[in-house]
C-alpha positions as a Markdown table, in Angstrom:
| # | Residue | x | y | z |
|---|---|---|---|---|
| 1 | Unk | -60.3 | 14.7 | 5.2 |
| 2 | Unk | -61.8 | 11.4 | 4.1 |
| 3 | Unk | -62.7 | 10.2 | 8.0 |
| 4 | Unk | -63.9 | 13.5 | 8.3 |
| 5 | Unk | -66.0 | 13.3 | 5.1 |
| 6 | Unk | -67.9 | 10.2 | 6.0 |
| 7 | Unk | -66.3 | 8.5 | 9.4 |
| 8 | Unk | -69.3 | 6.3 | 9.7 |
| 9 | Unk | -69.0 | 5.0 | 6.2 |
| 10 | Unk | -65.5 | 3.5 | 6.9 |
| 11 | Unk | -66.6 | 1.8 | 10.0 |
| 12 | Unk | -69.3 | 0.1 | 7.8 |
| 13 | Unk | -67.1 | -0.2 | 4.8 |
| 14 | Unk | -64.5 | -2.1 | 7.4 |
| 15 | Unk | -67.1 | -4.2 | 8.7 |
| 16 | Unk | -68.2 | -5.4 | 5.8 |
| 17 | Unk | -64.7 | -6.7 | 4.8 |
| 18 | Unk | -64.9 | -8.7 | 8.3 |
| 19 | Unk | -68.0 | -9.6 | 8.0 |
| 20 | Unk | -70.7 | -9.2 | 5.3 |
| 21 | Unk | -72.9 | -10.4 | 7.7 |
């Protein structure tokens, strides 16, 4: 339910926590 609620927002969520950049 959550990936399907917003799937792009935890790619960018775990990017972010690898690298803020």
């Amino acid at each position: 339910m959550l990936q399907q609620h917003a799937p792009m927002r935890v790619e960018v969520s775990m990017s972010a926590t690898i690298s803020p950049l």
